[in-house]
N, C-alpha and C positions, 0 to 999 in steps of 0.2 A: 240235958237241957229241959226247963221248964213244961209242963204240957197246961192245954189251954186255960185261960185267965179272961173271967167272964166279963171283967172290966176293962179290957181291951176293945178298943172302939176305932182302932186300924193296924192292920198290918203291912210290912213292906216288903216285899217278894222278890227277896235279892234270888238271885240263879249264878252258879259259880261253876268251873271245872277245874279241879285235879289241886294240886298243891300250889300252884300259881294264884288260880284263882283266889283262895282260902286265904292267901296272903294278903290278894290287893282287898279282899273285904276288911280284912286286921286293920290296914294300913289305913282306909277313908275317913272320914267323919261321919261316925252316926250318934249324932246327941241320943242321952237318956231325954225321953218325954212320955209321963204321966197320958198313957190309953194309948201307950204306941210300942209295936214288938217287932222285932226285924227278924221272920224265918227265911230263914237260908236254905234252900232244895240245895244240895253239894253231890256234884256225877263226878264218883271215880270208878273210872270205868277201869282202871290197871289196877290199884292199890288202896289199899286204905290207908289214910293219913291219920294224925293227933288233931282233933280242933287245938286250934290256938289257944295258947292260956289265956291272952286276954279277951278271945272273945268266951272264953268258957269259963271265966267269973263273971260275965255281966247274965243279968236276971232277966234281960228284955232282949237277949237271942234265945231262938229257937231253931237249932240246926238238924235238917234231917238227909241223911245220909242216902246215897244211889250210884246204882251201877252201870247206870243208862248213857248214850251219848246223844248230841242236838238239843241246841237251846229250844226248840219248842217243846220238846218231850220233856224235860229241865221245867219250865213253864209252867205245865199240863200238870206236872209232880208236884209242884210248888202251890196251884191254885186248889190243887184236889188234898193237901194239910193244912190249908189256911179255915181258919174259926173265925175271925174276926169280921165284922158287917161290912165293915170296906176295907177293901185292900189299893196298893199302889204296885205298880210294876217297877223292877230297879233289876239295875245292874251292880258289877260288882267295884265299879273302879266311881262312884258317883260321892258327894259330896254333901251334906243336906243340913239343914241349920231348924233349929227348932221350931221355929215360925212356922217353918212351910209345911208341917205335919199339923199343925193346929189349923190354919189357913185351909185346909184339903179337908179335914174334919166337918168345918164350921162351912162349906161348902157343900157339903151334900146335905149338911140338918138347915140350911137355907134356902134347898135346892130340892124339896123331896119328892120334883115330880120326874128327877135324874135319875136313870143307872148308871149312866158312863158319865165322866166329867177325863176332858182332857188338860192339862196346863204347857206351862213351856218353862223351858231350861235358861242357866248362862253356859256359856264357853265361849271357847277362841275359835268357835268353828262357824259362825258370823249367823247363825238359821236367824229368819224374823217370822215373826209372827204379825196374825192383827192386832190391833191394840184396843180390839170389842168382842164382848162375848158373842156369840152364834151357835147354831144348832149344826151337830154333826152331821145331819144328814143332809144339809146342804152348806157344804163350806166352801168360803172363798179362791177364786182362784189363784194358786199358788201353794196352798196350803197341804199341809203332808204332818201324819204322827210322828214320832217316834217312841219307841217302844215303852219309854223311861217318861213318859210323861202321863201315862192312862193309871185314872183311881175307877175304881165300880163299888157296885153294891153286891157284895162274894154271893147272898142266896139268888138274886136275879140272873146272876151267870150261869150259878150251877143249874139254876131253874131252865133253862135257854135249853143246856144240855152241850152249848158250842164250845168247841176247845180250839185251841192252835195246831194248824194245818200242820204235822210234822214231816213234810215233805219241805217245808218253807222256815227260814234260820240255820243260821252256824250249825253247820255237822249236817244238815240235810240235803235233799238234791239240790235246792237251789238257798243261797245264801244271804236271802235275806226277804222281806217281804210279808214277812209274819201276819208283824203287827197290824198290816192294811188289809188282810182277809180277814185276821179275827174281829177289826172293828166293822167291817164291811158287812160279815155274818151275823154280827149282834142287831146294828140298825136294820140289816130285811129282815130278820126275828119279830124287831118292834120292840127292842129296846130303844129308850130313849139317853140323849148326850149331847151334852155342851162343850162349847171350848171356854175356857176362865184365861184370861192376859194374867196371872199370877204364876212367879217363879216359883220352882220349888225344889229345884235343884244345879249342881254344877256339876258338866261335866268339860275335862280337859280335852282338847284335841278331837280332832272331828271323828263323828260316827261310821259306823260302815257304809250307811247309805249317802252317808255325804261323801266320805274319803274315796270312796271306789263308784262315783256317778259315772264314769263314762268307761268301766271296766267290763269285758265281753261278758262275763258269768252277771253283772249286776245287768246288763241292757234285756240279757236273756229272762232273767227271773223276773225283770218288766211286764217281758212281754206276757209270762205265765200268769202272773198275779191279776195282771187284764182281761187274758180268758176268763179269770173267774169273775172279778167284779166287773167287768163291761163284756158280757158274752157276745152280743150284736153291734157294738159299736169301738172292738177293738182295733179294728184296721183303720177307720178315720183317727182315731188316737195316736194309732202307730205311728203314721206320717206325723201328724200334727209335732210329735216329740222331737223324731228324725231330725224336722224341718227346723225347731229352735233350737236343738242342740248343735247341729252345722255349722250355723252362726255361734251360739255361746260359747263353743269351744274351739272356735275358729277353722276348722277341719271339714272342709267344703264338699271331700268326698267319699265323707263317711257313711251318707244317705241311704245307701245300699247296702252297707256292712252295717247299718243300726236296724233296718228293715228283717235284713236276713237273720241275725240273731234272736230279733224279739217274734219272728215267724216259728222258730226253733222252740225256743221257750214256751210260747203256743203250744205246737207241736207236743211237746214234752208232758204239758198241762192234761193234756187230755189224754196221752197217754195214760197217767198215775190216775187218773179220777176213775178209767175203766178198769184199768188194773186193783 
């Protein structure tokens, strides 16, 4: 695989596991585009595999190999090989059409009082966004990341010194949540970031944090994710959740099995922080 190319002016930070993984990247759409390279952090943590032939003819992958497990440690590998002044966070089953890497470009050289810029996706898994820009550090209520939608400026992050909480994402203790600490740690840094109403990817079928909202491990890693970003006002949140999720999922006496889980999760949080 190529090593770095000074006229690279984005990269895309695909994160994969094992020989599945490696496949559904073969399998996506990722156009060639002029200032754009798609490194691949790849954890195989049992074996080594072949890169794919076809992605080990293209000139604009850079796959580097690892024995690690957990998308954030995955993540952490992927943002600590990237060269390029902005990066985009991606997974490996996403879709992305040439536009929306030029669109992401031409966004931050318009934008340059940004480190973080967030956008939004299509799929069949219905997420809405607003339909105006705003400042991350104070977003609309309803609003939530997902992982595959955050670009930055690579030396402001590394400058930050903040990585992703590897107790938090697939393969860690708690299975998902990541993405809302690591932006949560950048803005009390004093990074600055916007949200842009511009697509710039599809993905099929709903996410983990959509697919598994009212599942016991996702209510738990809620409640964790709260300790951190709301230290003193996690228990008015707690209910507040409880309380509309009752109704949204029609399950009137869950109130106390959503309580008790996200008090756990808590619990758990602060365990790992002393530990």
């Amino acid at each position: 695989m190529k090593g770095k190319n000074q006229k690279i002016k984005l990269q895309v930070l695909i994160c994969t596991l094992g020989e599945a993984g490696i496949k559904r990247v073969a399998a996506a759409s990722h156009p060639s585009v002029e200032e754009v390279e798609y490194l691949v952090s790849w954890q195989l943590p049992e074996r080594d595999v072949p890169i794919p032939e076809e992605l080990s003819k293209r000139s604009d992958f850079r796959i580097v190999k690892n024995r690690t497990r957990g998308l954030s440690k995955n993540r952490n590998l992927a943002l600590a090989a990237a060269s390029a002044p902005i990066c985009l966070i991606a997974d490996d089953d996403l879709a992305y059409e040439a536009d929306a890497f030029r669109k992401i470009i031409e966004t931050f050289q318009d934008n340059p009082e940004i480190d973080i810029a967030t956008f939004k996706y299509t799929g069949t898994d219905s997420k809405s966004y607003p339909s105006e820009t705003f400042n991350l550090s104070k977003p609309p209520k309803g609003y939530f990341i997902t992982s595959f939608e955050i670009a930055f400026r690579r030396d402001k992050i590394i400058e930050s010194g903040i990585k992703f909480n590897e107790d938090f994402g697939i393969g860690g203790k708690f299975p998902a949540g990541e993405e809302d600490i690591w932006i949560h740690d950048m803005l009390r840094y004093g990074l600055r970031g916007k949200f842009f109403p511009t697509a710039i990817a599809r993905h099929e079928g709903a996410t983990t944090g959509i697919r598994l909202a009212a599942d016991p491990e996702l209510i738990r890693t809620k409640g964790a994710v709260f300790a951190h970003t709301h230290p003193w006002t996690w228990p008015l949140r707690m209910l507040a959740h409880a309380w509309r999720y009752q109704f949204k999922l029609g399950r009137f006496s869950m109130l106390l099995q959503y309580c008790n889980l996200w008090i756990k999760g808590v619990g758990q949080a602060i365990k790992y922080n002393r530990d």
